[in-house]
mmCIF file of the C-alpha atoms, coordinates in Angstrom:
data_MODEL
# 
_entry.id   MODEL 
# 
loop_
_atom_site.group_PDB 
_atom_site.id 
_atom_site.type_symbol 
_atom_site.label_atom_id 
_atom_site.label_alt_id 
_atom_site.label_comp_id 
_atom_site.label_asym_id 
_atom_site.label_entity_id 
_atom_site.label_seq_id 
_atom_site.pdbx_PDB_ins_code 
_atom_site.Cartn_x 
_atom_site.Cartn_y 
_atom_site.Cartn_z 
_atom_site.occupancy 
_atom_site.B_iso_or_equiv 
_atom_site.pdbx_formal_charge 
_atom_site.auth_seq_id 
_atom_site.auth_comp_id 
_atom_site.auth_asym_id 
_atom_site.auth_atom_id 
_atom_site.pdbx_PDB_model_num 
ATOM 1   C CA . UNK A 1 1   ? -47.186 163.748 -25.186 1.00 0.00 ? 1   UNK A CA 1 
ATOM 2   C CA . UNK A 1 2   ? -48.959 164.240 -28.626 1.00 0.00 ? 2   UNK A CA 1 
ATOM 3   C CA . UNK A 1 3   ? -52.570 163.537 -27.644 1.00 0.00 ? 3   UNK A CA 1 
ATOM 4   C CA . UNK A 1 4   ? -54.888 164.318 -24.950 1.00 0.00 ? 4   UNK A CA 1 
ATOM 5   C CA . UNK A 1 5   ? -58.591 163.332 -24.408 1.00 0.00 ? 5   UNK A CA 1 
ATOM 6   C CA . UNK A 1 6   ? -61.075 165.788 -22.427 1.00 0.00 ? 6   UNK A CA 1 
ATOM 7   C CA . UNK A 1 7   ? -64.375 164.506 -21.249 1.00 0.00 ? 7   UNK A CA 1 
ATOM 8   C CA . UNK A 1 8   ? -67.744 165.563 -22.384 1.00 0.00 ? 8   UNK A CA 1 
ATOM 9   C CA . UNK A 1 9   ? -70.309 166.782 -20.273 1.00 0.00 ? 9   UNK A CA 1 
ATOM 10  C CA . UNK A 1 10  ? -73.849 168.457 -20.189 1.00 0.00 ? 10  UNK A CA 1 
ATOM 11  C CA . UNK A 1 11  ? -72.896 172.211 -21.033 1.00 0.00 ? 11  UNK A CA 1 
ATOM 12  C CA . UNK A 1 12  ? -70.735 171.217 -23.799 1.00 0.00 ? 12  UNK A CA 1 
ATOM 13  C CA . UNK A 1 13  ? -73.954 169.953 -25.638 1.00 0.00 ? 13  UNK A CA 1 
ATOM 14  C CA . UNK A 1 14  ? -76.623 172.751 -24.132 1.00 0.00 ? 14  UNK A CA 1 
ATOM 15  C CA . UNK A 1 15  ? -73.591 175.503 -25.248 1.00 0.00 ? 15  UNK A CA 1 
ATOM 16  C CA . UNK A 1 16  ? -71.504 173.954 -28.338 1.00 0.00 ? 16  UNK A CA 1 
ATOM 17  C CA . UNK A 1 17  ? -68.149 173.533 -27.215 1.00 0.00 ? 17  UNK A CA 1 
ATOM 18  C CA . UNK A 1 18  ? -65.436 171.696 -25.770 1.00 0.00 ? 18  UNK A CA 1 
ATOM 19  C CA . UNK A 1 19  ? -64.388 172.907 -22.404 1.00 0.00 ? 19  UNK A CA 1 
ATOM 20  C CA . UNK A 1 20  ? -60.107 172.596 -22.789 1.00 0.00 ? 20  UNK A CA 1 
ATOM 21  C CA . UNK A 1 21  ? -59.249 173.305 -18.812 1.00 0.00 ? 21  UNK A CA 1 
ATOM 22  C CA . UNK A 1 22  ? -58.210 170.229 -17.939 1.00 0.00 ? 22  UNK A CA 1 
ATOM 23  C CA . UNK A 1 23  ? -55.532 170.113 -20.976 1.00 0.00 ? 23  UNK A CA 1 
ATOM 24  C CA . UNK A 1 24  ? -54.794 173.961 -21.241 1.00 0.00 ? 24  UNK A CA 1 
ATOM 25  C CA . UNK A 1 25  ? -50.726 173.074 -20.945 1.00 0.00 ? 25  UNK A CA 1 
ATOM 26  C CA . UNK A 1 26  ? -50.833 170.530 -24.222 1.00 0.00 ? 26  UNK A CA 1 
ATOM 27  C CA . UNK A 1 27  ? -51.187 173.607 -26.383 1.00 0.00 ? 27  UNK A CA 1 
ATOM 28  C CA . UNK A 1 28  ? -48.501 176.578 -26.561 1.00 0.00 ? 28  UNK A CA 1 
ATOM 29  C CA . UNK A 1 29  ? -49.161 180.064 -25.364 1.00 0.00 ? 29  UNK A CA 1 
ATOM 30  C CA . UNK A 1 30  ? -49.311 181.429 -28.348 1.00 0.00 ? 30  UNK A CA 1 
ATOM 31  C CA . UNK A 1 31  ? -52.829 180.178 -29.100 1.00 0.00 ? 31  UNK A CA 1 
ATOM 32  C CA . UNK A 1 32  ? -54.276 181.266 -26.238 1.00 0.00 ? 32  UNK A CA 1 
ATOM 33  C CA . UNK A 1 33  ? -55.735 184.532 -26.097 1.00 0.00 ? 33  UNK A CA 1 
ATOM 34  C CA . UNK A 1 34  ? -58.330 186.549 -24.120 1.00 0.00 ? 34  UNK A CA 1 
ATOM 35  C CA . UNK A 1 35  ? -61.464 187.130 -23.558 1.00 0.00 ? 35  UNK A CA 1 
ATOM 36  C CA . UNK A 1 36  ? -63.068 188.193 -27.042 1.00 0.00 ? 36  UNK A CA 1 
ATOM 37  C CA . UNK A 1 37  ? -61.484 188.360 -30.525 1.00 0.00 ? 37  UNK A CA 1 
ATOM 38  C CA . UNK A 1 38  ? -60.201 191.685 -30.386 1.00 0.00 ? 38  UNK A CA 1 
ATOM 39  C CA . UNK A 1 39  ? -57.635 189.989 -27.731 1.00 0.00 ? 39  UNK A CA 1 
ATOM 40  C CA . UNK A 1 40  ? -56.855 187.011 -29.984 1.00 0.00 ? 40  UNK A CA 1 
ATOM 41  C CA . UNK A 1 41  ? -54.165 185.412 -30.453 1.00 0.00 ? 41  UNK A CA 1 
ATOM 42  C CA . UNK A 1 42  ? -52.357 182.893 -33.024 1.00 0.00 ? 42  UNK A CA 1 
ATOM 43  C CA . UNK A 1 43  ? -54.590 180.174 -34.517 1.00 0.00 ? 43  UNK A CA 1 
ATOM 44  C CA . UNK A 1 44  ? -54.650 176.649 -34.862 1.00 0.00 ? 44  UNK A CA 1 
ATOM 45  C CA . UNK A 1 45  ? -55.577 174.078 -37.250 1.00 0.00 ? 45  UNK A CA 1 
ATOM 46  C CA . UNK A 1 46  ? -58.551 171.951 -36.342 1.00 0.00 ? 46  UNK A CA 1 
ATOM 47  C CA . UNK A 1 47  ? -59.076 168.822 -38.413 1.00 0.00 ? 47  UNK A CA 1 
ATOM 48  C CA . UNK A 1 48  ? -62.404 167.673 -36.843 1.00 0.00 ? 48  UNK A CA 1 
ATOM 49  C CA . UNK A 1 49  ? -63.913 165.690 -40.011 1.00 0.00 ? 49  UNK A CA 1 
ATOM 50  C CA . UNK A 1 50  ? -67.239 167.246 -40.473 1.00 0.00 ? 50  UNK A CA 1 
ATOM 51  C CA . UNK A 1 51  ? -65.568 170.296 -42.873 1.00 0.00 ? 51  UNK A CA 1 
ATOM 52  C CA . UNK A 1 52  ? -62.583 171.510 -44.149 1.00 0.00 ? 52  UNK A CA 1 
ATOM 53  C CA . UNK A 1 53  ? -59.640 172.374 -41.611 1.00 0.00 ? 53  UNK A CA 1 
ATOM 54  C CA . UNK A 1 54  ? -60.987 175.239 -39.294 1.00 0.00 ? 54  UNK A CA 1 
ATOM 55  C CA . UNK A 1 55  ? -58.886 177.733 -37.826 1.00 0.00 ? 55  UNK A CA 1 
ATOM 56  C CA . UNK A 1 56  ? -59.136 178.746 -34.535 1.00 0.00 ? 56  UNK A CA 1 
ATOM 57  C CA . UNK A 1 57  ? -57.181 180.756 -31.091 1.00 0.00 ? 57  UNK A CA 1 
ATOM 58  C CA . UNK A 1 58  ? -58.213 179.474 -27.712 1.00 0.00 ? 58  UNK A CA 1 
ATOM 59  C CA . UNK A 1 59  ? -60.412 181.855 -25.373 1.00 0.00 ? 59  UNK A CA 1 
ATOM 60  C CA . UNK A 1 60  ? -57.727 182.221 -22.177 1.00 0.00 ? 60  UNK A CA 1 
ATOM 61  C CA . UNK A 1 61  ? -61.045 183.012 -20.172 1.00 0.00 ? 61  UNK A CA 1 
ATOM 62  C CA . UNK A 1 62  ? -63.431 180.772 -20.822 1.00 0.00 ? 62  UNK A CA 1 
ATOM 63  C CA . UNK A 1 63  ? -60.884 178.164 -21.992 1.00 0.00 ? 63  UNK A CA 1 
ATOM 64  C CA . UNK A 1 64  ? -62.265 176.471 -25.147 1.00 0.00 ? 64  UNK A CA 1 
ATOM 65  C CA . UNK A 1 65  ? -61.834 176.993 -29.235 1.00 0.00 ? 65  UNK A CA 1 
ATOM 66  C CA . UNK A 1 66  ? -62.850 180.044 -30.490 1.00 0.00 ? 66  UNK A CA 1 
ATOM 67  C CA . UNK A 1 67  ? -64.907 178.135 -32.874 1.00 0.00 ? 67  UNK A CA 1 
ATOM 68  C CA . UNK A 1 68  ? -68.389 176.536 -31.733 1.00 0.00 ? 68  UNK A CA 1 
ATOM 69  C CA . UNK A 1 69  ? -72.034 176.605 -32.427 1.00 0.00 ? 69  UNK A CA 1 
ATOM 70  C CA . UNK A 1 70  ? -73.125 174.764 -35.195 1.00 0.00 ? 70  UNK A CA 1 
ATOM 71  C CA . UNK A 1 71  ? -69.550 173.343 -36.085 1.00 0.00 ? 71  UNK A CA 1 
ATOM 72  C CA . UNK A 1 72  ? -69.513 171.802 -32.724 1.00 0.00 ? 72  UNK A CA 1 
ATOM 73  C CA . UNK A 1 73  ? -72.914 170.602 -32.919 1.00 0.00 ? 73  UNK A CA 1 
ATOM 74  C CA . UNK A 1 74  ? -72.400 169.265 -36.647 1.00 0.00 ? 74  UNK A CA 1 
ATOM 75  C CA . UNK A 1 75  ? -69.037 166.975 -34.812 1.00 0.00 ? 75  UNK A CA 1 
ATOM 76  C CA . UNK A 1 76  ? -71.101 165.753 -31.637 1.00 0.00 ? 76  UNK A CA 1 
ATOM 77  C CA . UNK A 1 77  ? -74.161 164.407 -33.907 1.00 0.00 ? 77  UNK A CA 1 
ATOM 78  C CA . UNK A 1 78  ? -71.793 163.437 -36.383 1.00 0.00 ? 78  UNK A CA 1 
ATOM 79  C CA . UNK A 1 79  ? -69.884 160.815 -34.183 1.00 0.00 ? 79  UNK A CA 1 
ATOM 80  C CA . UNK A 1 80  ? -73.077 160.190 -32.186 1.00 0.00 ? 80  UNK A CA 1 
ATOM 81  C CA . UNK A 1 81  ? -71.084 161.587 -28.552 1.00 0.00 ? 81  UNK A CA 1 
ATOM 82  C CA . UNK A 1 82  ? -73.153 162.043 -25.457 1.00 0.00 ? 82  UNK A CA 1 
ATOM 83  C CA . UNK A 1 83  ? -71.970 163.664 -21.763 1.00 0.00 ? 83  UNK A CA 1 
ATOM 84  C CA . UNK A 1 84  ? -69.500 161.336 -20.598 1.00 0.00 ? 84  UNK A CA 1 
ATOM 85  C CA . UNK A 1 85  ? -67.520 160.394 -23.868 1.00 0.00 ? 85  UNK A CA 1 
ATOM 86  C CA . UNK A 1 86  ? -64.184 161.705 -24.364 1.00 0.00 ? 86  UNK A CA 1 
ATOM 87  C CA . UNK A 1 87  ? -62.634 163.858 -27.099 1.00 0.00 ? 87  UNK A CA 1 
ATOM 88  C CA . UNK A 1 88  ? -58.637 163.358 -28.423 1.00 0.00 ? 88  UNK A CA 1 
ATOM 89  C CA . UNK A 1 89  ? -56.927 166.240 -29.151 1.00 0.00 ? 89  UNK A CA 1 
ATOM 90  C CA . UNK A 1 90  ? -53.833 164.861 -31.337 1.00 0.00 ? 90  UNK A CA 1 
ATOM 91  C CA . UNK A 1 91  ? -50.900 166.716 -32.367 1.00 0.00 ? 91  UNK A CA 1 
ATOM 92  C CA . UNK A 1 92  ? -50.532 166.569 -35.965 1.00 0.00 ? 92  UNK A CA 1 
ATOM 93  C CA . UNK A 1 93  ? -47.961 169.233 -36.857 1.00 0.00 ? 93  UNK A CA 1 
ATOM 94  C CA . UNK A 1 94  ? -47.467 172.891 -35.796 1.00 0.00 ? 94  UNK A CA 1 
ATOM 95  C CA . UNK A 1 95  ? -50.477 174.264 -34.275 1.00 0.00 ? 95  UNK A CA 1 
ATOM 96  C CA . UNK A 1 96  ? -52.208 171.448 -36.132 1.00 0.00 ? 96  UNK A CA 1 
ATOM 97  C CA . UNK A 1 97  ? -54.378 169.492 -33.865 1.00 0.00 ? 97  UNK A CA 1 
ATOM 98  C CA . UNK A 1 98  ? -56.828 166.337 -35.245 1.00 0.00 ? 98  UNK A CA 1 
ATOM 99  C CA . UNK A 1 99  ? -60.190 166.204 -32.564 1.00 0.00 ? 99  UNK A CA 1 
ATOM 100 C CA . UNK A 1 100 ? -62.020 162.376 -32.859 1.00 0.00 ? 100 UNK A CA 1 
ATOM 101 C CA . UNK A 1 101 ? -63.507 160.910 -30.182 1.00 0.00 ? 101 UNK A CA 1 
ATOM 102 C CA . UNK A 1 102 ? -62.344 157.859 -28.017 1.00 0.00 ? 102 UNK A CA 1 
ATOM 103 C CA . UNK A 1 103 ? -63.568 154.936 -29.254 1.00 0.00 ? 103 UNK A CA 1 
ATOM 104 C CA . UNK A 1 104 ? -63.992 151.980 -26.687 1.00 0.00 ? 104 UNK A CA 1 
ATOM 105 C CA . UNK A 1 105 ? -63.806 148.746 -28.600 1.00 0.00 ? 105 UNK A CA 1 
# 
């Protein structure tokens, strides 16, 4: 499969981030790496349109992008999401991954 979609809901707004556990086997094992950054692992791409291409391993542990706060923030408020929406995760090359939300039309 080349996309996923998580859902959205109230920590990922009170604590800037998007919790991956339900999609942890879409990305390769490479990327995912422990507990704090001295345990790290390879990084991915993230195209998430509110900057330039971030890069970023996943947190094994706590099982989200090593890359949140005000980045996070900037992508919720930027596409207007709210607890309950969902998130795609699309695989756009190697360890390239495009994030955009779900769009019900």
């Amino acid at each position: 499969m080349k996309y996923r979609s998580v859902k959205l809901n109230e920590n990922s707004f009170k604590n800037n981030y998007i919790l991956l556990t339900e999609i942890m086997d879409f990305f390769p094992p490479e990327l995912i790496g422990g507990s704090n950054k001295v345990e790290s692992a390879e990084e991915a791409t993230l195209y998430i349109g509110v900057c330039e291409p971030v890069k970023a391993d996943i947190d094994g542990a706590k099982k989200f992008f090593r890359v949140r706060g005000p980045l996070t923030r900037r992508f919720f408020e930027a596409h207007e999401l709210k607890p309950g929406d969902e998130v795609i995760f699309e695989r756009v090359g190697h360890h390239e991954y495009h994030l955009y939300p779900r769009r019900n039309l």
